[in-house]
C-alpha positions as CSV (number, residue, x, y, z in Angstrom):
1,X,-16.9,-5.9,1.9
2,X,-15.5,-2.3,1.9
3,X,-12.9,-1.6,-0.6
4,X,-9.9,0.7,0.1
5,X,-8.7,3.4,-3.4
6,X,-5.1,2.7,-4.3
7,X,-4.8,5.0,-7.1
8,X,-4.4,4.2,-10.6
9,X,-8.1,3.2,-10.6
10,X,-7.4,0.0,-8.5
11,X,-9.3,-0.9,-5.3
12,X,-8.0,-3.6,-2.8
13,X,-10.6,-5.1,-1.4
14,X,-11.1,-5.1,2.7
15,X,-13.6,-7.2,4.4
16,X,-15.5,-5.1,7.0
17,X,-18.6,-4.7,8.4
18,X,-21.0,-6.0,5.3
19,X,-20.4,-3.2,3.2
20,X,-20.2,-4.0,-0.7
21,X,-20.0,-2.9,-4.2
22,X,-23.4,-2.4,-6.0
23,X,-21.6,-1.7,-9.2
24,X,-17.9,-1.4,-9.9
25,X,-16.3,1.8,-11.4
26,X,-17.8,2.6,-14.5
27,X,-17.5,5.5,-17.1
28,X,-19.4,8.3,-17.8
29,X,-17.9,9.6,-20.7
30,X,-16.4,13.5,-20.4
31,X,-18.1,13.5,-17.1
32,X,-15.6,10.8,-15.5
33,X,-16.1,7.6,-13.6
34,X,-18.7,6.5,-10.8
35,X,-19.2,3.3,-8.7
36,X,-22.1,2.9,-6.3
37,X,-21.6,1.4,-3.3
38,X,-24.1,-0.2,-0.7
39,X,-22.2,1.0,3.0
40,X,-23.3,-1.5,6.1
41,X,-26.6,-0.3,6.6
42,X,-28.2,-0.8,3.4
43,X,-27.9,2.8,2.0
44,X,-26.7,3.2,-1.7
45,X,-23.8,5.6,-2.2
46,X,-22.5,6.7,-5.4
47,X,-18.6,7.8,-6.0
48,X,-18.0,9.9,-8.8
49,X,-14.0,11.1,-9.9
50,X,-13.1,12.7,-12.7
51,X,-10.1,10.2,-13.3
């Protein structure tokens, strides 16, 4: 499952190649937000934004 950013800290969700969501945005107090992801070939990714 890949997920595709929509702003407004929503994600519509995309079924791809096998990609998924490790864990789902989270906060990290003054610092902002991250989610890691796992991408199709089993590598763990993390997304950081400050919004």
């Amino acid at each position: 499952m890949c997920r595709i950013w929509r702003g407004r800290g929503r994600f519509t969700n995309r079924y791809s190649s096998g990609g998924r969501i490790h864990r789902p945005k989270m906060s990290i107090g003054q610092y902002g937000f991250i989610s890691l992801v796992v991408d199709t070939e089993g590598n763990l990714i993390g997304l950081h934004s400050l919004k």
